[in-house]
C-alpha positions in Angstrom: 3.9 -20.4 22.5 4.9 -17.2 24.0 6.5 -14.4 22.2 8.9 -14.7 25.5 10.2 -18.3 24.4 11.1 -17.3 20.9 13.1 -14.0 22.0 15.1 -16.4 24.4 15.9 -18.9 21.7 17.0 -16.0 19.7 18.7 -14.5 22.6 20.7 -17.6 23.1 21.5 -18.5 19.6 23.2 -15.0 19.2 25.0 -15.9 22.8 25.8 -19.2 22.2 25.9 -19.6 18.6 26.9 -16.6 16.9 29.9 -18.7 15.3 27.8 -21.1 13.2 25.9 -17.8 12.1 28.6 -16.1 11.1 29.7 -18.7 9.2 26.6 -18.9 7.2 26.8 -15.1 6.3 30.4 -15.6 5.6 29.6 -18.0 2.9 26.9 -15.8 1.7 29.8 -13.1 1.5 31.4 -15.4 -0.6 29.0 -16.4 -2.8 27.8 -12.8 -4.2 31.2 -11.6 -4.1 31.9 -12.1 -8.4 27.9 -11.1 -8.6 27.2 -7.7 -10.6 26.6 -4.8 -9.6 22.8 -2.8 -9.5 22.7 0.4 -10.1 22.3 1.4 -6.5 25.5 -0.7 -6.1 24.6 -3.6 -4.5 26.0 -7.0 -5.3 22.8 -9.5 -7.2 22.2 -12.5 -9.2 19.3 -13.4 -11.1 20.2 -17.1 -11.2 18.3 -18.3 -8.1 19.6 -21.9 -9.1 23.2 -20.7 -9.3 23.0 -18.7 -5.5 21.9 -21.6 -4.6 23.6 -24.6 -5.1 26.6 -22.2 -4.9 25.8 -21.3 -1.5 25.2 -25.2 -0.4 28.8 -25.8 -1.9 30.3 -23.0 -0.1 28.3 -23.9 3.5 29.6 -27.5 3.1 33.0 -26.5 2.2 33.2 -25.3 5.5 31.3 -27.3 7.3 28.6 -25.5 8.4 25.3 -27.3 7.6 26.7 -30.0 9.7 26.4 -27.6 12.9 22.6 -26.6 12.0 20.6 -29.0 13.4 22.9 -28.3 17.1 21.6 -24.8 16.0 17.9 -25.8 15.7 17.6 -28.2 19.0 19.1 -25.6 21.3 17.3 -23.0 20.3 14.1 -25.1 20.4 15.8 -26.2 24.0 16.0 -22.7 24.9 12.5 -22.0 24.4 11.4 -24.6 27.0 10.5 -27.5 24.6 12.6 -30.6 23.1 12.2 -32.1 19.5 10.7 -35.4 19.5 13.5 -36.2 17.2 17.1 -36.0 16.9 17.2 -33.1 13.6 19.4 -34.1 10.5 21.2 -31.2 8.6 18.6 -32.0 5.6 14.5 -31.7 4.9 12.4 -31.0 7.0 15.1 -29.8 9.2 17.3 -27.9 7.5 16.2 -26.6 4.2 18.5 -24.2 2.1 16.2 -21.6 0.4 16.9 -18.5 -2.1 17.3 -16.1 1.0 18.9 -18.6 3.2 19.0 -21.1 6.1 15.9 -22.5 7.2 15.8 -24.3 10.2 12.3 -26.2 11.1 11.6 -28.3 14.5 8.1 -29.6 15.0 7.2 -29.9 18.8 3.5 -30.7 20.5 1.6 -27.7 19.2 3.2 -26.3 16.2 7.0 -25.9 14.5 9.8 -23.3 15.0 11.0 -21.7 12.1 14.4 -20.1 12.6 15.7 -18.1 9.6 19.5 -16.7 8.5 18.1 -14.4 6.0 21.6 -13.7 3.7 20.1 -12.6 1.0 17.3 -10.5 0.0 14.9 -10.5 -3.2 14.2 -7.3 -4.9 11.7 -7.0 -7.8 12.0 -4.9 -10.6 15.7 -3.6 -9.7 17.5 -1.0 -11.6 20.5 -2.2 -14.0 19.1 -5.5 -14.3 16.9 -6.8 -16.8 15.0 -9.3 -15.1 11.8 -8.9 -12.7 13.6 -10.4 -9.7 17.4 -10.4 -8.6 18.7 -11.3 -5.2 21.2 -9.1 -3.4 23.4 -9.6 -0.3 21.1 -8.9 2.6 21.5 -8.5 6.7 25.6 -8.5 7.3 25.5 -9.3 11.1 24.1 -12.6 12.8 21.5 -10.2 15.2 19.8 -8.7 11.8 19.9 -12.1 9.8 18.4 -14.3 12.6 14.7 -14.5 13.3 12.6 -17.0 15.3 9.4 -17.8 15.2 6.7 -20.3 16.3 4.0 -21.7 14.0 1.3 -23.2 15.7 -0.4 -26.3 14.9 -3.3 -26.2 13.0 
């Protein structure tokens, strides 16, 4: 797979699907919006469990993880392949992780992986007594999307 393929699946998801993406980072807004504060002043949990199912509740509330799977097959459309399969908005699919979204489509020769990074991990932080805490990452849909292309082993 060509580093072409997965920059015009990006390309197009931020064309033609910037809404669903922005919803996702609008429920990420929501969820860290009670968190505490570091001392750099940046929103974070420590409660990975919490951000989590938090953030499924909030992305169901409004819909979203219903639209994913739309997300996933045109984006894997848009890199010139087809899932074999029509994609569900659950595993191995569509798999809500600490950071975010994570949308997987398998195809002849490897997987996609597109991510919505909303939140990002950061060890040791300042005004937090714990070794990890999470923290309101990327704020636009063109710095929280990435695709990639695993191949097949």
């Amino acid at each position: 797979m060509s580093d072409d393929a997965t920059a015009a699946a990006r390309d197009h998801l931020l064309t033609a699907h910037e809404s669903p993406i922005d919803a996702v980072l609008d429920a990420a807004d929501a969820v860290a919006a009670d968190w505490s504060r570091l001392d750099d002043g940046r929103r974070a949990t420590t409660d990975r469990d919490a951000l989590r199912e938090s953030f499924r509740v909030e992305l169901d509330d409004r819909d979203v993880l219903r639209s994913l799977p739309r997300v996933l097959a045109d984006a894997v459309e848009a890199a010139g392949d087809r899932l074999p399969a029509r994609p569900v908005p659950a595993p191995p699919y569509v798999v809500l992780t600490s950071t975010g979204p994570v949308l997987r489509g398998t195809v002849d020769g490897g997987r996609y992986v597109i991510r919505i990074d909303c939140f990002d991990v950061v060890r040791d932080p300042a005004g937090i007594d714990a070794p990890v805490a999470y923290v309101r990452g990327a704020s636009s849909a063109a710095g929280a999307l990435s695709v990639s292309f695993e191949p097949a082993r």
